[in-house]
N, C-alpha and C positions, 0 to 999 in steps of 0.2 A: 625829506627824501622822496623822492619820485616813484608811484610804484604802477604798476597796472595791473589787469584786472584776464583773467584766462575763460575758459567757457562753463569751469567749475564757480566762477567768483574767486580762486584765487589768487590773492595779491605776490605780485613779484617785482622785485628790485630791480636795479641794476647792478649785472653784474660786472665784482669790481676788480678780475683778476683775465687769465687767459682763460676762457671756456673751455670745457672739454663736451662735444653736443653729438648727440644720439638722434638722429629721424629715425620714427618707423611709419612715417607719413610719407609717401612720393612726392606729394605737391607741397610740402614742408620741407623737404630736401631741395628741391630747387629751388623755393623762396630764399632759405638759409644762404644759398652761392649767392643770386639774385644780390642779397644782401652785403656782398662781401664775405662770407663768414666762414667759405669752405676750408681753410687751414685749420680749421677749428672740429668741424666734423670728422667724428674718430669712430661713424658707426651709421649704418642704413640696413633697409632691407633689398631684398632683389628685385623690388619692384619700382625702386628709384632710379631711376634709368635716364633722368633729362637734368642735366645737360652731359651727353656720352664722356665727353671728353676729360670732364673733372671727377664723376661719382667713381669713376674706374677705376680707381687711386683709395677711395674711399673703403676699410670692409664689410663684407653683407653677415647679416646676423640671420637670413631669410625670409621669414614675409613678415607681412604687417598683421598676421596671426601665426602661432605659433614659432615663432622668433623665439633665438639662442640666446635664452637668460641670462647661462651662466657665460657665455661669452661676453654677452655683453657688461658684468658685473665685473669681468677680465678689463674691459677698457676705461673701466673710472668714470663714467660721466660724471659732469656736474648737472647736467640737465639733459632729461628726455622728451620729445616732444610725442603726442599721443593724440590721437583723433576719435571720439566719443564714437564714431558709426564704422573707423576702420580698421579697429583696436579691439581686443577681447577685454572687459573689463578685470576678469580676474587676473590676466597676464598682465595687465597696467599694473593693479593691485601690489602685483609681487613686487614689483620693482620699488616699490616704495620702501622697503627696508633698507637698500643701498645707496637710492639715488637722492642727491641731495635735493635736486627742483626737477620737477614733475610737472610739465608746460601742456595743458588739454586745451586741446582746440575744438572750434563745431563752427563752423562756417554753414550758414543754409540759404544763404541770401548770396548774391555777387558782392553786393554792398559791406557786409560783412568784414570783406577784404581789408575794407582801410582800418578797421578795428584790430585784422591781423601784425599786417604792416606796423602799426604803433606797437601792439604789445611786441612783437621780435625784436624790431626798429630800438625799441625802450630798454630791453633786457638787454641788451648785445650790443648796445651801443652803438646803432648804425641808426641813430635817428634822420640823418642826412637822406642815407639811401632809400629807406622807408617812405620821407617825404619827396625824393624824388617819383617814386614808385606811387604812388597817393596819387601827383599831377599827373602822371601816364595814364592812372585810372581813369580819374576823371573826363579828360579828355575823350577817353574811346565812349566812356558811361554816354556821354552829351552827343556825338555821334553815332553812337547808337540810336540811342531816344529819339533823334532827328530823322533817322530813316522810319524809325518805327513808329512815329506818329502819321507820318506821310503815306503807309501804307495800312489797308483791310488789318485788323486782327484777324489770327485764321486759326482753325483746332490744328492738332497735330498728333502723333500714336508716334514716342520714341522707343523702339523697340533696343532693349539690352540682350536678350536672349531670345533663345528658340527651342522648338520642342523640349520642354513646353514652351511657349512666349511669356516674355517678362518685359513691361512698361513700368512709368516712371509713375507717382506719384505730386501732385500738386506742391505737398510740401517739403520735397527735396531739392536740395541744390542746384541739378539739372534742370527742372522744372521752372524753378526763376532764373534762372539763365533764358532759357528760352525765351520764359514771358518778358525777360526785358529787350527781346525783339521782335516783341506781337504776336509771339505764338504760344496759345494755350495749350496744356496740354494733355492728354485723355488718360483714364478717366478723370472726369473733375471732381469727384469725389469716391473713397475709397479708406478702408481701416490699415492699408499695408501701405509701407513708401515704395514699396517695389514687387507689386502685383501680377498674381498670375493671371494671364485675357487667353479669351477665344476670339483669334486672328479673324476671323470671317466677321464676328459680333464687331469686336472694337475697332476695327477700320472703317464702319461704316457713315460713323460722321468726324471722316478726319479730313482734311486739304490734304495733307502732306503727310507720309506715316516717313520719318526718320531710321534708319537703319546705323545702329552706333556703330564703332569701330572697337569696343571695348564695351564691358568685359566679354561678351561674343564677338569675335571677329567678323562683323560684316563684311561682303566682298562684292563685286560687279556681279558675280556671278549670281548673288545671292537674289540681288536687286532685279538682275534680268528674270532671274524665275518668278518672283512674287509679281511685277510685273505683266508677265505674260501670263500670268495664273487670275492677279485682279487688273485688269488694266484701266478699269475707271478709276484708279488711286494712281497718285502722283508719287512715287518710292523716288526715294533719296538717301543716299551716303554721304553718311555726317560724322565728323572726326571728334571723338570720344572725347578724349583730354580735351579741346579746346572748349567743351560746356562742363565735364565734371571737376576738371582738373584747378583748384584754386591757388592762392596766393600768387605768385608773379604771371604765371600763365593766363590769371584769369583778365589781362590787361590784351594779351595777344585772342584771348578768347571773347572777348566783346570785337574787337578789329573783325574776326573770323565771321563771327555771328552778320557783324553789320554789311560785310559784300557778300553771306550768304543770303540774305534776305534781301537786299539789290537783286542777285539773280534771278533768285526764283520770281521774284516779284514782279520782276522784266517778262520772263519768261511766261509767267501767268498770264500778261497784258499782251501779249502777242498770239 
């Protein structure tokens, strides 16, 4: 029997009946349609939002912390899907009394992806879609790499918040996203994955300081001020989901990355 392997080490089947599947992941919720599978989904939070037109149909249990237990213990999952960094681990915890498969994921890597794609792809029975999904990877993975070999590696300050500032960490998700398109990113080292900087210090050896779209809403506005405040840095508005957002998005999120890094690139050389 076929089993695969989750981000706990544990092993899971395939399952051999109709699922009944719980996300409290957003980019697990979209993977799951991605897959095929959204007849199947009887349960999200409100922050699974992509793709509008199907999760709306879908009910919310509320967030990806503090999520409606007992509601969701009302919908019968056979299986809940859970994310080690966007999950409380004692609200995981409780659910293990009721829920029969309990699916932990940890994606840190882009690469990552295809390990996801299998284990869903495996469990769910959409090994087809999976391995379609896998060739889409690939494809952007190789086209990326090809621009990003062709150009300077460069630093970079992504900023998630503000007052106070909050950057990214080397060994988070976001962080190899970037660097798989030549941009390192600040600090290079650090005990937090999502650090608190002093904007004046940590801009100073950046090319490019990133301005995310998520979890702070960055806006033109925001960009025109820091901008006009430091104007020897190169500010830029970069769309959240497409670097943190994993499983099928992160296939449109290498695409994103590799005409962002054309531009700027362009743009630098002129």
């Amino acid at each position: 029997m076929m089993q695969w392997s989750d981000a706990l080490g544990k092993l899971h089947g395939r399952h051999p009946g109709s699922p009944r599947i719980v996300s409290l992941v957003p980019s697990l919720t979209e993977l799951l349609i991605a897959l095929g599978l959204a007849e199947h989904l009887v349960g999200r939070t409100g922050f699974c939002i992509h793709p509008r037109a199907v999760v709306r149909g879908i009910p919310k249990l509320g967030g990806t912390k503090g999520f409606d237990c007992e509601r969701l213990r009302a919908l019968q999952p056979t299986h809940v899907l859970v994310n080690i960094d966007e999950n409380r681990r004692d609200e995981v915890a409780a659910l293990a009394d009721f829920v029969p498969h309990l699916i932990v994921t940890h994606p840190l890597a882009a690469r990552d992806n295809l390990d996801l794609y299998r284990l869903l792809g495996g469990i769910f029975d959409r090994e087809a879609e999976a391995a379609a999904l896998s060739d889409a990877f690939e494809r952007e993975w190789a086209a990326l790499a090809e621009v990003a070999a062709a150009l300077p590696r460069q630093q970079v300050l992504y900023l998630i918040w503000r007052d106070p500032w909050f950057s990214v960490a080397r060994d988070t998700y976001i962080s190899r996203m970037l660097a798989a398109a030549g941009w390192d990113t600040l600090p290079p080292v650090g005990a937090q994955r999502y650090p608190q900087i002093e904007l004046a210090e940590a801009v100073r050896d950046a090319d490019i300081v990133f301005l995310a779209s998520e979890p702070y809403p960055f806006r033109e506005r925001d960009r025109r001020r820091l901008q006009g405040e430091m104007p020897s840095r190169c500010w830029q508005l970069i769309d959240g989901e497409m670097v943190s957002w994993y499983g099928s998005r992160a296939v449109a999120g290498l695409a994103y990355l590799r005409r962002l890094r054309l531009r700027l690139g362009q743009s630098a050389a002129t």
